[in-house]
FIMI-83565 format. One line per 2 residues: for each residue z, y, x of C-alpha. Coordinates in pm, whole numbers. Each point is the difference from the previous one (the first is absolute). Example, Ala and Ser with C-alpha at 12.3 -4.5 7.8 and 13.67 -1.06 7.14 Angstrom:
<rs>
780/-450/1230; -66/344/137
</rs>
This chain:
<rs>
1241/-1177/-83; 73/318/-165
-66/30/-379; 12/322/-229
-70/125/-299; -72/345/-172
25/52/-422; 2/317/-135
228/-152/-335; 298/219/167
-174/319/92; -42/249/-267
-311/43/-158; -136/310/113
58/-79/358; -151/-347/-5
-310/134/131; 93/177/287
289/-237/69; -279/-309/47
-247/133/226; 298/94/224
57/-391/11; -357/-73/53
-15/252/320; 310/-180/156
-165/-362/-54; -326/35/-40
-161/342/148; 4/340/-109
-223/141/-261; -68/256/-280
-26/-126/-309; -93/121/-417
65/-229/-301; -79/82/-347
337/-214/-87; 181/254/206
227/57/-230; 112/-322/-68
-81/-224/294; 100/-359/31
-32/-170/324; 181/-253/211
-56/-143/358; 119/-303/190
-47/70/388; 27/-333/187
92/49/414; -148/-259/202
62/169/362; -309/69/111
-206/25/-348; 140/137/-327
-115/-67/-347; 50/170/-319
-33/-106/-379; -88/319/-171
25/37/-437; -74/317/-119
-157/261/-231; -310/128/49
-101/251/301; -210/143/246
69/96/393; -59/130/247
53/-20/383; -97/343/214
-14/42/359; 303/177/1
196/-272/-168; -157/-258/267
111/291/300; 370/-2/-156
55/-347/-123; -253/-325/152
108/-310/10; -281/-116/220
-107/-305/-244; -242/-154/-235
53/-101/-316; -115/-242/-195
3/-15/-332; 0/-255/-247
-58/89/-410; 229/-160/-228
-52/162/-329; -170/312/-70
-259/160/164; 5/218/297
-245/190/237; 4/108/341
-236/250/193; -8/62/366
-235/22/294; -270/102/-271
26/-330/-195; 140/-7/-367
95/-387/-127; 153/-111/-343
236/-256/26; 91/-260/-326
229/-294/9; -21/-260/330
-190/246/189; 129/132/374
-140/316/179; 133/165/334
78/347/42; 155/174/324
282/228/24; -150/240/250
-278/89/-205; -9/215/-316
-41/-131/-315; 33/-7/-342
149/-273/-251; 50/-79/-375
99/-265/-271; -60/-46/-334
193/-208/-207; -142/-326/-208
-155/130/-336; 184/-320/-145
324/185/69; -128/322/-174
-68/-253/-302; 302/-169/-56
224/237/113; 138/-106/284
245/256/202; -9/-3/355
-252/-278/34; -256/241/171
-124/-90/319; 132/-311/226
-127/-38/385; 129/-150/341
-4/266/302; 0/-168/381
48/211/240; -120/-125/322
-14/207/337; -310/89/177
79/-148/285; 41/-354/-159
-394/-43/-126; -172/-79/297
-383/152/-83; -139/317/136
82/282/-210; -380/90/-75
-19/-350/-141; 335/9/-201
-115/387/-136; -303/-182/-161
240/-166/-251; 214/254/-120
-9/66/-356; -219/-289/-62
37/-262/-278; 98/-344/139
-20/-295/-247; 349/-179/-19
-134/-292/-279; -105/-245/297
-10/-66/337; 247/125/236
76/328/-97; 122/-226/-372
220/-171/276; 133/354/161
63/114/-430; 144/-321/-33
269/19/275; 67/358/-85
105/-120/-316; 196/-227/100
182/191/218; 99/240/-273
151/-297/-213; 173/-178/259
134/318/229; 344/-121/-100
-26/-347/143; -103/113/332
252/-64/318; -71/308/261
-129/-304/226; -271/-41/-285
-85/377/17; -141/-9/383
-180/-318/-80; -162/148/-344
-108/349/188; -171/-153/233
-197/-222/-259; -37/295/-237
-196/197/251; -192/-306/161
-89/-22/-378; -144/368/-33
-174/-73/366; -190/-236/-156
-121/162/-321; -80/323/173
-200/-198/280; -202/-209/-300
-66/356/-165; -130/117/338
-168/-314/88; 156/44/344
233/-158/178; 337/160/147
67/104/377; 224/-259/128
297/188/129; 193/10/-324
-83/-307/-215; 248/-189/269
371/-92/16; 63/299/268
-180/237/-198; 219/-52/-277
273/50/222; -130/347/107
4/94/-371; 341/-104/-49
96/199/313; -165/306/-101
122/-50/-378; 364/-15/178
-59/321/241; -137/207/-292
366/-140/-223; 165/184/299
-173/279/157; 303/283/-74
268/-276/209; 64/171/331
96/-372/145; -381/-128/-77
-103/-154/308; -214/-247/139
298/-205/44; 100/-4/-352
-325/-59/-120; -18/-310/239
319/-146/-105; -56/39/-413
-305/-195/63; 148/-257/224
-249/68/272; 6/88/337
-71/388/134; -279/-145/232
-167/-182/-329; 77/336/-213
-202/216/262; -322/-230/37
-26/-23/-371; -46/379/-6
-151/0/309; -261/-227/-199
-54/264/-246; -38/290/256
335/142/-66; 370/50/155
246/-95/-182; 167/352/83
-306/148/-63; -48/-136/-329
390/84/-105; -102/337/109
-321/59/-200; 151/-120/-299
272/233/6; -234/283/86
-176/-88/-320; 295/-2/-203
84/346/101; -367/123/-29
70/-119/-430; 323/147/19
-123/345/157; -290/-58/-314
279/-61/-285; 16/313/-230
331/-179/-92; 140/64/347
-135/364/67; 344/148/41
108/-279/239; -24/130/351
-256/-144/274; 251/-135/246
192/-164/-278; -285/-206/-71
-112/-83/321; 374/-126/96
-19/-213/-351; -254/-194/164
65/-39/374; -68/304/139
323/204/117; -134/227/237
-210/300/-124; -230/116/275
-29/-392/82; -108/-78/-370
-223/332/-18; -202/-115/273
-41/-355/-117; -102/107/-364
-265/222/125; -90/-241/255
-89/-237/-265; -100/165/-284
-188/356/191; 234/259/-197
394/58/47; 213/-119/-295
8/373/-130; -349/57/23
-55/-362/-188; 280/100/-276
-153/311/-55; -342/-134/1
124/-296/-282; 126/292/-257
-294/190/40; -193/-320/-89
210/-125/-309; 28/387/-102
-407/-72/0; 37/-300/-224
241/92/-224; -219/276/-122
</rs>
């Protein structure tokens, strides 16, 4: 298990701001964001790794963000999130839904959608004086592919309020929790076991909220496994040597089981490697940050070393060459930045 932690007491003051939502786009997602304690922001974060989820405890000032389509084209995880309110208050709208959140509750949000997010700090803070206090939440990051409900269904609960005071989703708040406290006492042997229970966990609050019950192919042991597999293939995706093969052997598996298990969820495993990396160049080609970096740098970055060959399979998959798409992307965030 991986554990890290951002403070701002180190970074000057007047480049606290800027300095924090940089660490928020690395380990959470990407978004803009306004604060009327701007000048003077206070925030730290604990992210937690636990392979094939990720949580985050998140203290802060006061804000508001927001998440455009452009930041979703350059920069998508490809997760929900779930998130749990500590102290504070905090809001969410997306999908045309607007929730408030206060302490215990949970709502899920998805990173491929736009939204827009705030907190406000406890008024007993305000009161007593209290620097820093501000806001205090829990962030899990789950991927898409791990929640095993139609999306149609799963859309109907984004940026909705779910209770966290009783029943199982108190259970889901509780383990969070717990997690957070005890992240130091956790062998990496404990980690595999605990993301597997953390999202069986959220499986089972989201299909209570939905009053459905989940498709079968991912609430089992092999499922899992898939997760972990793609979790390990997305850790590597720029390694030239990423093979089937490898893959196999990290996972103590045979190739035969590795390609059935894909096979299972109407994919190659090369196929897979290879629209993952396509995606990760379509964000790169979509990165403002990496305008002056040139086209067949990026492609080779990310497994694709021939130009013509990597020209044809962009377009192929995506109906636009990478030029076309790159220039299409600045027009677009030119569009949104106005």
């Amino acid at each position: 298990m991986i554990t890290s932690m951002v403070r701002l007491d180190d970074v000057p003051v007047g480049e606290r701001f800027d300095y924090w939502w940089q660490a928020v786009a690395r380990s959470v997602v990407s978004v803009s964001a306004a604060s009327d304690r701007a000048a003077d922001f206070w925030a730290e974060m604990t992210t937690i790794d636990l392979r094939s989820v990720q949580m985050s405890r998140v203290r802060c000032a006061g804000f508001e963000a927001h998440r455009s389509m452009s930041r979703i084209r350059s920069s998508d995880p490809e997760a929900y999130q779930i998130s749990l309110t500590l102290r504070g208050t905090s809001g969410m709208r997306q999908e045309g839904r607007e929730t408030l959140l206060t302490p215990t509750d949970l709502m899920l949000s998805d990173t491929s959608l736009p939204f827009k997010a705030w907190t406000r700090s406890d008024p007993r803070d305000s009161a007593t004086g209290r620097h820093g206090a501000g806001s205090d939440g829990l962030i899990l990051q789950v991927p898409h592919a791990a929640l095993p409900f139609p999306e149609p269904e799963i859309r109907r609960l984004l940026a909705t309020r779910i209770a966290g005071r009783q029943g199982v989703a108190a259970l889901l708040g509780d383990l969070l929790r717990g997690v957070v406290i005890r992240s130091g006492e956790l062998s990496a042997a404990d980690v595999g076991r605990l993301s597997t229970v953390i999202v069986d966990f959220v499986i089972a609050v989201l299909a209570h909220e939905l009053e459905v019950d989940p498709t079968p192919s991912l609430t089992d042991p092999g499922g899992t496994l898939v997760l972990e597999i793609r979790a390990f293939i997305e850790q590597r995706l720029g390694q030239a040597d990423l093979s089937p093969a490898v893959i196999a052997a990290a996972h103590h598996i045979s190739l035969r089981q590795l390609y059935r298990m894909f096979q299972q969820e109407g994919h190659t495993v090369g196929g897979w490697i290879r629209q993952r990396r396509l995606e990760r160049c379509r964000r790169a080609l979509a990165d403002p940050r990496l305008e002056g970096v040139p086209i067949n740098a990026i492609a080779a970055r990310w497994g694709f070393p021939n130009d013509s060959h990597f020209s044809r399979t962009f377009r192929a998959a995506f109906g636009v060459t990478p030029a076309a798409y790159r220039w299409q992307a600045r027009a677009d965030g030119s569009a949104d930045s106005r």
